[in-house]
Residue frames as a rotation matrix with the C-alpha (Angstrom) as fourth column:
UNK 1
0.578 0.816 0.000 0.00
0.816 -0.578 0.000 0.00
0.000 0.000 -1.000 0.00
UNK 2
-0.201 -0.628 0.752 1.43
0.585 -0.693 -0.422 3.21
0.786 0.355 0.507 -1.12
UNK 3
-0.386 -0.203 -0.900 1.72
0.917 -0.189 -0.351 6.22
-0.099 -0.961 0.260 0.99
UNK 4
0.039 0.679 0.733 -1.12
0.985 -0.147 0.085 8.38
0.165 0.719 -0.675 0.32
UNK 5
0.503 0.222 -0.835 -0.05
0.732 -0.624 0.275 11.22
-0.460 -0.750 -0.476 2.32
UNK 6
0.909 0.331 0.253 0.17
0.413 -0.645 -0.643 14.81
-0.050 0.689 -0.723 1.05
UNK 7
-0.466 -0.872 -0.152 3.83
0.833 -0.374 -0.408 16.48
0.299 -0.317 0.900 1.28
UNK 8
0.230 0.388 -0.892 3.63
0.529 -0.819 -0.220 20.03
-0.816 -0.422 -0.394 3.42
UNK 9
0.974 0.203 0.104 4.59
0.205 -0.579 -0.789 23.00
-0.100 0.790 -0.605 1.81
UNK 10
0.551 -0.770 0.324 7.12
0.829 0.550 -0.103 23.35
-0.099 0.325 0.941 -0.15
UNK 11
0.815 -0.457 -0.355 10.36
-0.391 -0.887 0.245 26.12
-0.427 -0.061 -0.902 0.00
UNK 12
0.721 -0.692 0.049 13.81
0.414 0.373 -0.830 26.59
0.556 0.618 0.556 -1.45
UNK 13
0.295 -0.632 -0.717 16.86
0.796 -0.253 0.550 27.70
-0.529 -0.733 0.428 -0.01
UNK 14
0.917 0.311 0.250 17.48
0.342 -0.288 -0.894 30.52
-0.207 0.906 -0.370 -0.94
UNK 15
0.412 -0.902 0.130 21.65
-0.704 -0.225 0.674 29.80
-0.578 -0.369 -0.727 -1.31
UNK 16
-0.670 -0.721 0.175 21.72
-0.402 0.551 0.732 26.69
-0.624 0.420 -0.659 -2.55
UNK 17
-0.241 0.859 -0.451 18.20
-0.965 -0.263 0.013 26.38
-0.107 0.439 0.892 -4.13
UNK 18
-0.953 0.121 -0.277 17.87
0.217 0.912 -0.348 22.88
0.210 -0.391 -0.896 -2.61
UNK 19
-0.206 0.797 0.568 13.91
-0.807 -0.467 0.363 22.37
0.554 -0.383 0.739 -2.30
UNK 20
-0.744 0.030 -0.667 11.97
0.442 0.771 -0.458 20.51
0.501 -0.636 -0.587 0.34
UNK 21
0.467 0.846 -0.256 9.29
0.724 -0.200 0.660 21.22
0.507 -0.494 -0.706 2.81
UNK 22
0.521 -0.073 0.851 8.99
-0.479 -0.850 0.220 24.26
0.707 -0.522 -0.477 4.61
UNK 23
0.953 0.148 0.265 9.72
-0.284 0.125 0.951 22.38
0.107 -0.981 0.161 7.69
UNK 24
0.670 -0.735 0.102 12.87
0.740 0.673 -0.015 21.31
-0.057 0.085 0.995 6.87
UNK 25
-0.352 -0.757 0.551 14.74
0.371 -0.653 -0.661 24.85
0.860 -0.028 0.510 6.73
UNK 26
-0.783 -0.555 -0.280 15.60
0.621 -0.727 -0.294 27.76
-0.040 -0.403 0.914 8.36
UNK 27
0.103 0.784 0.612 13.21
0.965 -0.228 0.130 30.58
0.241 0.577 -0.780 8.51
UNK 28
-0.666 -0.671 -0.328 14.20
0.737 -0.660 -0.146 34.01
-0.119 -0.338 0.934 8.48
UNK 29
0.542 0.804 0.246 11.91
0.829 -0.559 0.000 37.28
0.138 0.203 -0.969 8.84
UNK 30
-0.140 -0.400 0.906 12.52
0.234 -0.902 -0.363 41.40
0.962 0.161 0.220 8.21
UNK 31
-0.247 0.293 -0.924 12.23
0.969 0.043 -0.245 42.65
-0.032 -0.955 -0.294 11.83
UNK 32
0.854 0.488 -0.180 10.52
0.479 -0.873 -0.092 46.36
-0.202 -0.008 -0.979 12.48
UNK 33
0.774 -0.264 -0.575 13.97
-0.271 -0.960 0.076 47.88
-0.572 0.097 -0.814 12.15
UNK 34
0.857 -0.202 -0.474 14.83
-0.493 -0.055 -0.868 46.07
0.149 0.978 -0.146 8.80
UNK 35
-0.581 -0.795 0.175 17.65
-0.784 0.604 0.140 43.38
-0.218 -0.056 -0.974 10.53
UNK 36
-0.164 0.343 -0.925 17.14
-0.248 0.893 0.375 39.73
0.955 0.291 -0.062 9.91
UNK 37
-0.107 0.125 0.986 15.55
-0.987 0.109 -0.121 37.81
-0.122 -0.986 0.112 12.71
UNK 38
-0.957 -0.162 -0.240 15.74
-0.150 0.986 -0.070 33.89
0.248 -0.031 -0.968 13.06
UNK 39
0.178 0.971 0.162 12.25
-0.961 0.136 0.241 32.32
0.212 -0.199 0.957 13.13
UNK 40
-0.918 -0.154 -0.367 12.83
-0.133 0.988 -0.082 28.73
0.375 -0.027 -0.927 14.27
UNK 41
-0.333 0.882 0.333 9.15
0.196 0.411 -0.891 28.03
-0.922 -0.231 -0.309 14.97
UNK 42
-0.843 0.213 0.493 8.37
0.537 0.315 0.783 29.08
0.012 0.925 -0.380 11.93
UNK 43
0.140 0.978 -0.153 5.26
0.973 -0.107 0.203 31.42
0.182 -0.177 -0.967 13.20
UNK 44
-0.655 -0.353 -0.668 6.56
0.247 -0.936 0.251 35.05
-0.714 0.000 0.701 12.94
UNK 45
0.776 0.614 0.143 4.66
0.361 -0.248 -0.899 37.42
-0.517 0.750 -0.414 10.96
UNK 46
0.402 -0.238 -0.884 5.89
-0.705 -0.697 -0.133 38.62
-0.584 0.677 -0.448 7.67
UNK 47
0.753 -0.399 -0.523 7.62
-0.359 0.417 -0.835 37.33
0.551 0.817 0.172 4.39
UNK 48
0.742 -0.463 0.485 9.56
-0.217 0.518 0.827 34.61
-0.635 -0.719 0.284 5.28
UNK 49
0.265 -0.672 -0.692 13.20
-0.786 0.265 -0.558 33.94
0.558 0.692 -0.458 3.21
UNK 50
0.985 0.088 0.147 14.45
-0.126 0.954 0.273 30.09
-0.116 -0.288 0.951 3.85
UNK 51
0.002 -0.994 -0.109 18.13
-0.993 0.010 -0.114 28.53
0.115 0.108 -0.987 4.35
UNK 52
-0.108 -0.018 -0.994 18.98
0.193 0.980 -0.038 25.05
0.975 -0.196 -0.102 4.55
UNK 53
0.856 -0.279 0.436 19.93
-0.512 -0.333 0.792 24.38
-0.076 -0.901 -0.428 8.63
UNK 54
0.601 -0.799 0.036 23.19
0.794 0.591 -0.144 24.74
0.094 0.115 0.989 7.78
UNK 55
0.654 -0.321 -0.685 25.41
-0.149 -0.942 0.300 27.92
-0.742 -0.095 -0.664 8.64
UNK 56
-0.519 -0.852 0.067 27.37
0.440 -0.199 0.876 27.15
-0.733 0.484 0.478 5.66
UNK 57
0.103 0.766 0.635 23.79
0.895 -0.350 0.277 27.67
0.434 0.540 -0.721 3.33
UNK 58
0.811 0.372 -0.452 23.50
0.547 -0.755 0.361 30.87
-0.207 -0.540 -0.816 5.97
UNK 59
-0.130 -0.792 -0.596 26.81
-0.120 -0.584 0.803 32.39
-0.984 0.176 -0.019 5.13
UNK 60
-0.686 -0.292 0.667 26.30
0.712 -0.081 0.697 31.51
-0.150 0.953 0.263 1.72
UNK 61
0.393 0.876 0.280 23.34
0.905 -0.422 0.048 33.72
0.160 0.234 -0.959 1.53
UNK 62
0.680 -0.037 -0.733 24.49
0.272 -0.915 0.298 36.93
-0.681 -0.402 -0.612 3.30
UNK 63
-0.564 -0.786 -0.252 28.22
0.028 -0.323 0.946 36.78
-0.825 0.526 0.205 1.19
UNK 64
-0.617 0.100 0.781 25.62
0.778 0.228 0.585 36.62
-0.120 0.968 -0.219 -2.02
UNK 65
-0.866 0.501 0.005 23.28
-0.454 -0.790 0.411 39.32
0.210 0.354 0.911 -1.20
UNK 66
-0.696 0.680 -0.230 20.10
0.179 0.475 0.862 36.86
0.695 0.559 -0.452 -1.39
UNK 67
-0.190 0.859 -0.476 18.16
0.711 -0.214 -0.670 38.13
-0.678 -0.465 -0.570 2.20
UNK 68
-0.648 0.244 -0.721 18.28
-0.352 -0.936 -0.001 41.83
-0.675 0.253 0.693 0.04
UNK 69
-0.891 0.289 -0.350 17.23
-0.375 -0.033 0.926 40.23
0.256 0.957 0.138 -3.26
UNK 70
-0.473 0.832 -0.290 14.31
0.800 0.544 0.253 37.97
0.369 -0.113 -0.923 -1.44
UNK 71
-0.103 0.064 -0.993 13.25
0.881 -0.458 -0.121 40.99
-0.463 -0.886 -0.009 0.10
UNK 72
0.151 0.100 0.983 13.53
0.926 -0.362 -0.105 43.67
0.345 0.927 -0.148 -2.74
UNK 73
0.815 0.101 0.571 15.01
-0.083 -0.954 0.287 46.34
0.574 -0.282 -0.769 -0.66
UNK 74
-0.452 -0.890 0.067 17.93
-0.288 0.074 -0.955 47.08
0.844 -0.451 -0.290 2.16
UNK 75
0.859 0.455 -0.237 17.81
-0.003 0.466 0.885 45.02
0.513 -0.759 0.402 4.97
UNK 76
0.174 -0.782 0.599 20.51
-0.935 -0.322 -0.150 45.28
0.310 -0.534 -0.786 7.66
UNK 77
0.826 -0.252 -0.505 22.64
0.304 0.952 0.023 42.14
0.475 -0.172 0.863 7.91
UNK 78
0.685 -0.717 0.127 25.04
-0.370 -0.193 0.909 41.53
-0.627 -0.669 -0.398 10.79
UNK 79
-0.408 -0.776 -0.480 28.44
-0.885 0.465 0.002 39.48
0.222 0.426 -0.877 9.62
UNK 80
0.010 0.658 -0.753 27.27
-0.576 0.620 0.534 36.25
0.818 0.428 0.385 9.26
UNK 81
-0.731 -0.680 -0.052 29.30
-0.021 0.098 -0.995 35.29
0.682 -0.726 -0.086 12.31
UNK 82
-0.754 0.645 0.128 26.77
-0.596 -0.590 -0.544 37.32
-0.276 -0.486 0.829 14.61
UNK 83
0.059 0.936 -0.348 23.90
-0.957 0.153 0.248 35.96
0.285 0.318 0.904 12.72
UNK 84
0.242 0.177 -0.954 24.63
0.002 0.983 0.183 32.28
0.970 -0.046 0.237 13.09
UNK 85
-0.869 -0.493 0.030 26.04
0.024 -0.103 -0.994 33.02
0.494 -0.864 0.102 16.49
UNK 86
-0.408 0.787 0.463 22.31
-0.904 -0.276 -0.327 33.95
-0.129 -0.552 0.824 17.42
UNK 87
0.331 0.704 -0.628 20.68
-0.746 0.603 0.283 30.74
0.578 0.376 0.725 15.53
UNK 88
-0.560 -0.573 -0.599 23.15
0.144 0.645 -0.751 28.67
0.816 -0.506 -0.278 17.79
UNK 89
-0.880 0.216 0.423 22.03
-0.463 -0.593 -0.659 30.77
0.108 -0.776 0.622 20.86
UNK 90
-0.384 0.912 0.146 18.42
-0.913 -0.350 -0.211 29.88
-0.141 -0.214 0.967 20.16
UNK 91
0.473 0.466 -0.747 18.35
-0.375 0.874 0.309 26.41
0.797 0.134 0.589 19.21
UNK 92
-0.565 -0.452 -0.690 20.53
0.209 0.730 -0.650 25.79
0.798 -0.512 -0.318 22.07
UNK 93
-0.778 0.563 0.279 17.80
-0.586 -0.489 -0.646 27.67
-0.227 -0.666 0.710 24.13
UNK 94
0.266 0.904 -0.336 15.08
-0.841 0.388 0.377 25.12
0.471 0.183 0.863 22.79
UNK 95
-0.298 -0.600 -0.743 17.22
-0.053 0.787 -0.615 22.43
0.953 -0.144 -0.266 24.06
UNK 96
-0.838 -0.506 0.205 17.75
-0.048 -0.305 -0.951 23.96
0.544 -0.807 0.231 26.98
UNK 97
-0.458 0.888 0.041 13.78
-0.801 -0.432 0.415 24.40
0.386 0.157 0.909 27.28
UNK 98
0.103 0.444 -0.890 13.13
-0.698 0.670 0.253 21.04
0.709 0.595 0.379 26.88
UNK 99
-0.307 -0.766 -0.565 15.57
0.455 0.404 -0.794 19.97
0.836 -0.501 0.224 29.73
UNK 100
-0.929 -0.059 0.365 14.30
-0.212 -0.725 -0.656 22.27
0.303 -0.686 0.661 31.77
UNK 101
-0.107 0.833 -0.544 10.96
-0.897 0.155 0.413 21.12
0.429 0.532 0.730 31.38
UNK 102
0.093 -0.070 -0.993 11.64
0.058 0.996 -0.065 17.43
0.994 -0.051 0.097 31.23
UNK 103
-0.650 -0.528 -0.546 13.87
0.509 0.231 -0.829 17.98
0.564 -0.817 0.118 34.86
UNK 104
-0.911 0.328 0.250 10.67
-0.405 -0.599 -0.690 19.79
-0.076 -0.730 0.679 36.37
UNK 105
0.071 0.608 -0.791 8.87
-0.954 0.273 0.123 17.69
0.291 0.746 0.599 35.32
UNK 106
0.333 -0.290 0.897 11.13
-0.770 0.465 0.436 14.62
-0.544 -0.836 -0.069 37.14
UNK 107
0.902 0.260 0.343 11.65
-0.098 0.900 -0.424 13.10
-0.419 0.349 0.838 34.14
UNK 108
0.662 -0.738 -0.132 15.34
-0.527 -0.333 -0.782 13.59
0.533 0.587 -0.609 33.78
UNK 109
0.750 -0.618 -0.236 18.61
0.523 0.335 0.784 11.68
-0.405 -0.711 0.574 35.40
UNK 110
0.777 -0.610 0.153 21.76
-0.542 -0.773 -0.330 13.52
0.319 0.174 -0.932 35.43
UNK 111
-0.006 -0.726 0.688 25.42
-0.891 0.316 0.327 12.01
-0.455 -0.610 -0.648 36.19
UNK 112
-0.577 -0.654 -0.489 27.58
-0.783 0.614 0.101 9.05
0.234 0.441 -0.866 34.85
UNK 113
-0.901 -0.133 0.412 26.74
-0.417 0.525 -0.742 7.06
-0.117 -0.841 -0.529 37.95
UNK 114
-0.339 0.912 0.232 23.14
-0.322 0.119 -0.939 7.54
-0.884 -0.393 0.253 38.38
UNK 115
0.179 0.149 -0.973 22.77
-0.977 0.147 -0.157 7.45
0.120 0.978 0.172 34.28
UNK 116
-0.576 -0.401 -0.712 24.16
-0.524 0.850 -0.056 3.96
0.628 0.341 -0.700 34.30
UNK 117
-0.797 0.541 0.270 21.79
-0.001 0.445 -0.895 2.72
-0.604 -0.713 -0.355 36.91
UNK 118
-0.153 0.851 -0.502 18.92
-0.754 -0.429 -0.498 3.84
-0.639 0.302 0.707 34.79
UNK 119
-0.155 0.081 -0.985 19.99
-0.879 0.444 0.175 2.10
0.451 0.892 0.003 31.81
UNK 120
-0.748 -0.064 -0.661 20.51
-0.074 0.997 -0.012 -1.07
0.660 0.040 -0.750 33.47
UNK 121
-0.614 0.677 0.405 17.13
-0.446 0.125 -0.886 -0.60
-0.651 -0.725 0.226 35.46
UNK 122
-0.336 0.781 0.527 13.91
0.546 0.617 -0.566 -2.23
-0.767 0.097 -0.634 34.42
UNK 123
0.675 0.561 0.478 12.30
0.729 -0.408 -0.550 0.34
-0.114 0.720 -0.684 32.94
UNK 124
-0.308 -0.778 0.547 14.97
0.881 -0.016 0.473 1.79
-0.359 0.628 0.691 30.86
UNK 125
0.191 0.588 -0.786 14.89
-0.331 -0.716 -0.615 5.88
-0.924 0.378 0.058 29.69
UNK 126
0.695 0.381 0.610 13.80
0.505 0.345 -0.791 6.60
-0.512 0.858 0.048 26.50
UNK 127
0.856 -0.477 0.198 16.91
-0.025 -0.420 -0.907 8.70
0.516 0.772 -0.372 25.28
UNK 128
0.276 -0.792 -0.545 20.57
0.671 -0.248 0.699 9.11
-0.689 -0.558 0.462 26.68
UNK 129
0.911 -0.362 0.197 22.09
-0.315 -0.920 -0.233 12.83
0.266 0.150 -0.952 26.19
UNK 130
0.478 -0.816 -0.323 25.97
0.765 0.207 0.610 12.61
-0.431 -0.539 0.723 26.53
UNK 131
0.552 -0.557 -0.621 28.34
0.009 -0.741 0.672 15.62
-0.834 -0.376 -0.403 26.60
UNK 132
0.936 -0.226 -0.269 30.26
-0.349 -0.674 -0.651 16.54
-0.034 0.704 -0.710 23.71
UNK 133
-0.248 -0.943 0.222 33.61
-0.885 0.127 -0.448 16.86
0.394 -0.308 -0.866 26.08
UNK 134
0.869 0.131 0.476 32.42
-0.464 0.547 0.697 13.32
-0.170 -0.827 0.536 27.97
UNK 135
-0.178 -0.976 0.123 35.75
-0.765 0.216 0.606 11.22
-0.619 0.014 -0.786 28.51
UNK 136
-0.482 -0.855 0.192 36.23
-0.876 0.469 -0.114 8.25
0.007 -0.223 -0.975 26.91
UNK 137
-0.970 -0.231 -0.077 36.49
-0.160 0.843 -0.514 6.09
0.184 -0.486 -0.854 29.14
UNK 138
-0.746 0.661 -0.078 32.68
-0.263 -0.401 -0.878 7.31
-0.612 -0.634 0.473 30.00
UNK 139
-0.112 0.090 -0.990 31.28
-0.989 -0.109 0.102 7.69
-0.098 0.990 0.101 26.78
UNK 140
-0.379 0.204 -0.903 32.04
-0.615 0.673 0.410 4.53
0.691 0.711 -0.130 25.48
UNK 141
-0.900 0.384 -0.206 30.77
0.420 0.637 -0.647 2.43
-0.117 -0.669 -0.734 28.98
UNK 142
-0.494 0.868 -0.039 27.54
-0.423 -0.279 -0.862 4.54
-0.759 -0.410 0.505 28.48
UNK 143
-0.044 0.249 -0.968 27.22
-0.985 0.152 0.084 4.06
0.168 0.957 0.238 24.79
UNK 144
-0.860 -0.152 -0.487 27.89
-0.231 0.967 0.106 0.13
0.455 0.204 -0.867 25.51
UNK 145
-0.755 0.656 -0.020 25.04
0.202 0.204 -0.958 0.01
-0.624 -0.727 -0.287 28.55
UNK 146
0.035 0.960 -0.278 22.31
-0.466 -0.231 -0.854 1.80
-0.884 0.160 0.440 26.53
UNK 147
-0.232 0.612 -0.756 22.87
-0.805 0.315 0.502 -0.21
0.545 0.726 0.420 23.36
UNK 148
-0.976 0.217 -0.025 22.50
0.204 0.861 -0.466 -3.33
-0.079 -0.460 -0.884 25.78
UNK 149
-0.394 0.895 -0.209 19.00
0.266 -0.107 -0.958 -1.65
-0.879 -0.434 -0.196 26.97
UNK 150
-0.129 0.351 0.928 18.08
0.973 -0.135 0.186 -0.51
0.190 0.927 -0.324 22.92
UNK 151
0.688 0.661 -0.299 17.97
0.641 -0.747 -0.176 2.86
-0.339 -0.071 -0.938 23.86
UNK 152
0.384 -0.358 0.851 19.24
0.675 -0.520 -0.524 5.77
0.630 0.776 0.042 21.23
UNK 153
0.209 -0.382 -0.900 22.12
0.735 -0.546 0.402 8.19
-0.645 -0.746 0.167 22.24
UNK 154
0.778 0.186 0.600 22.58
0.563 -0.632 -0.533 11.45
0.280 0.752 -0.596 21.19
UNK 155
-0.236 -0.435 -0.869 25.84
0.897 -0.441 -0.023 13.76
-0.373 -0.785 0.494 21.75
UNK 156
0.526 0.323 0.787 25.49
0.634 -0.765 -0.110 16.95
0.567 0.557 -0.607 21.75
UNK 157
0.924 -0.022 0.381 26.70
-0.293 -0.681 0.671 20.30
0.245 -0.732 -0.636 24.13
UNK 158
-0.821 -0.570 0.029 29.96
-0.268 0.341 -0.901 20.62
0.504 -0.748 -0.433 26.74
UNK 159
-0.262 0.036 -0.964 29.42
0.786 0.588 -0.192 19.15
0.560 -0.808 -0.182 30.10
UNK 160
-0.911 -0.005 -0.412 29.22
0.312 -0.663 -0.681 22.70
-0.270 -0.749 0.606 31.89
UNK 161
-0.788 0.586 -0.190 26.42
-0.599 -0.800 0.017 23.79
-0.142 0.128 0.982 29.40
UNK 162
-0.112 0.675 -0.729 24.52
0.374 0.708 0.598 19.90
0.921 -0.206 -0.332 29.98
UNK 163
-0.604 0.107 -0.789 25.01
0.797 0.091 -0.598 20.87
0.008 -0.990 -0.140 33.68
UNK 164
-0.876 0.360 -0.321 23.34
-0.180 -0.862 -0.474 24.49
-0.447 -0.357 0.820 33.38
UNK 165
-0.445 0.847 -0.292 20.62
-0.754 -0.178 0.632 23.76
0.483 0.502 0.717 31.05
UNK 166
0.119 0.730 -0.672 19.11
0.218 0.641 0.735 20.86
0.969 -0.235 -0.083 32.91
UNK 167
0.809 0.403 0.427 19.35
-0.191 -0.508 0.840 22.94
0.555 -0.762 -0.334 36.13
UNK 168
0.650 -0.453 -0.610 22.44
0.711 0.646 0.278 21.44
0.268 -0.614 0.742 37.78
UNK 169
0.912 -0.345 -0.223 25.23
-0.337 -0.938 0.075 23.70
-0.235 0.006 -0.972 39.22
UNK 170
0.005 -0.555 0.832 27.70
-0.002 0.832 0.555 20.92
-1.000 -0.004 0.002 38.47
UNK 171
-0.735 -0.447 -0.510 29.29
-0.674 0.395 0.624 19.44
-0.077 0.802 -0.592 35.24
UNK 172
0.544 0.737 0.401 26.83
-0.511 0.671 -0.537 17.03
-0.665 0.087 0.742 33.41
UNK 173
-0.710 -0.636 -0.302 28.61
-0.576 0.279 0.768 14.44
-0.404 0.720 -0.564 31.23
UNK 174
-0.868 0.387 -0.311 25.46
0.060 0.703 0.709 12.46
0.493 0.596 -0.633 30.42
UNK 175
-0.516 0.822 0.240 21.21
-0.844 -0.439 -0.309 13.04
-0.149 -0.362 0.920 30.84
UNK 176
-0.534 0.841 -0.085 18.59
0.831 0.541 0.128 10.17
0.154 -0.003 -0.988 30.80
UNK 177
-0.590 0.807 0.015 15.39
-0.805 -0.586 -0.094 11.33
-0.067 -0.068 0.995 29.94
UNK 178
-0.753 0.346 0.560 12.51
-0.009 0.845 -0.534 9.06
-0.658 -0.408 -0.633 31.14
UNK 179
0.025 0.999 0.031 9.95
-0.122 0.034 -0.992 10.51
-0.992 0.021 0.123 29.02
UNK 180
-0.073 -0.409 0.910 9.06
0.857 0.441 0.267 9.69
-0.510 0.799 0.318 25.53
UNK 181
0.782 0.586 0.213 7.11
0.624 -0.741 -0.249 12.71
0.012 0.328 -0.945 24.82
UNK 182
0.869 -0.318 -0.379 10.11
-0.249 -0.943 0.222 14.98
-0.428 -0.098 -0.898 26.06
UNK 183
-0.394 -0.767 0.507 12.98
0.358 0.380 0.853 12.37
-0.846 0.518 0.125 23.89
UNK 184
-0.093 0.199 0.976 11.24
0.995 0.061 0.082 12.74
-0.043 0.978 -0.204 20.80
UNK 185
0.998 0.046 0.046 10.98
0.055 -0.968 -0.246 16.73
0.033 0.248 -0.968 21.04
UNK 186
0.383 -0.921 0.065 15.00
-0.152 0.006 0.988 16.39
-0.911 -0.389 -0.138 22.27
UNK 187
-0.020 -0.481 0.877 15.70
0.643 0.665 0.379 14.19
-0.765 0.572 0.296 19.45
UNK 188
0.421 0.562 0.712 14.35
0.900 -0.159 -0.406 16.73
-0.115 0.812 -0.573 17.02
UNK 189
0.961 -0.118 0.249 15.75
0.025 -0.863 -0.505 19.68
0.274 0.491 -0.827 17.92
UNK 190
0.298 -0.954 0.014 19.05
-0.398 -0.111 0.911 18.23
-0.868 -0.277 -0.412 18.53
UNK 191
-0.093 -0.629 0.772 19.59
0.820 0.392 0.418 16.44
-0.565 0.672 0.479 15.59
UNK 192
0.881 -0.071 0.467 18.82
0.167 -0.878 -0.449 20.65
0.442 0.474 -0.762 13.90
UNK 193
0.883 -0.467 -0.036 21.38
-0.317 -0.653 0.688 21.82
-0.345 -0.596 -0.725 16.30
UNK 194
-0.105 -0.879 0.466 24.24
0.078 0.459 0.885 19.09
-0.991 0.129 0.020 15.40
UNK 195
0.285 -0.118 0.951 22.90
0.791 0.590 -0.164 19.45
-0.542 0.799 0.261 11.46
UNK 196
0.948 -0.075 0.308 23.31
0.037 -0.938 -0.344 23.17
0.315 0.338 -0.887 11.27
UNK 197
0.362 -0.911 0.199 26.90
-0.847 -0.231 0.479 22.88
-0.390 -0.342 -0.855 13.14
UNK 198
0.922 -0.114 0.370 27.84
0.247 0.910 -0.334 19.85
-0.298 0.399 0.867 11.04
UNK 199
0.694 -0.693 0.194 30.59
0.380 0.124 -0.917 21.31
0.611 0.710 0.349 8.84
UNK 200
0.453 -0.816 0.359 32.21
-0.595 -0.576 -0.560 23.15
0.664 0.040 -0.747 11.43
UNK 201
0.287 -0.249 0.925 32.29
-0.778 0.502 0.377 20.36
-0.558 -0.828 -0.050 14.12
UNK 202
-0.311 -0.439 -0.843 33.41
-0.880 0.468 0.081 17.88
0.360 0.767 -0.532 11.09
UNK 203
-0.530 0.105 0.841 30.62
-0.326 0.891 -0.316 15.13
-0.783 -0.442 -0.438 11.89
């Protein structure tokens, strides 16, 4: 049985003129005083201009001119630097969101230790976060425990900014999240975060 379902709407980039569903890019809007503003929800008002999520698509735009030309007028553009410097900023703030959330929420472990207890508990979480900077020696003993238990790891972040965003005043080197509801939003807007910083983190 085929798959009868409709695609959303469709956008281009407007750098590398890759198309695809809206949902799949970037969205960028004119703000009242005519700078570019990041839309990552996608629900700003005004004319929206699209990038992959990639900051190499996002520099390719600004060095080409292409917010003016989508736009048909002057539009104040930082250095691309700045600009992607904010889209970082803001998808690590959705992260952060989420974590925050999740860990009010109780549905978060924090720490090597306690993390490895989870995994090898009964009821297994539904996602393991690990640290960018995690050692090793860590790392791979978590990565080995949660494929025992079937559960999906994601790295992402340092260890100081796993510890602040999920409330901790401490280094984090690794998160368990219990819930599915708050893995599958995680999963999503980390795997944006790690595909827009692909080329420069060479994964």
């Amino acid at each position: 049985m085929t798959d009868q379902r409709k695609p959303g709407p469709q956008r281009s980039c407007i750098a590398c003129r890759r198309e695809g569903e809206k949902k799949s890019f970037l969205r960028f809007v004119p703000a009242p005083d005519g700078t570019i503003t990041p839309d990552l929800d996608q629900k700003l008002p005004g004319r929206g201009a699209y990038t992959c999520q990639s900051a190499h698509c996002l520099r390719e735009a600004i060095k080409r001119r292409q917010f003016s030309r989508a736009y048909k007028g002057a539009i104040a553009l930082p250095p691309s630097e700045k600009l992607s410097e904010l889209v970082v900023a803001m998808m690590e703030q959705r992260i952060g969101g989420y974590l925050s959330l999740a860990n009010k929420a109780g549905m978060i472990i924090t720490g090597g230790e306690a993390v490895e207890r989870t995994l090898r508990s009964t009821k297994p979480p539904k996602l393991l976060v690990l640290a960018g900077d995690v050692s090793s020696a860590i790392g791979d003993k978590l990565r080995g425990v949660a494929e025992r238990a079937a559960v999906p790891v994601l790295q992402v972040l340092s260890k100081g900014l796993m510890g602040q965003l999920s409330g901790k005043e401490s280094d984090r080197s690794a998160v368990a999240i219990l819930s599915s509801g708050f893995a599958q939003s995680l999963c999503r807007e980390i795997e944006r975060y790690r595909n827009y910083l692909e080329e420069e983190s060479g994964r």
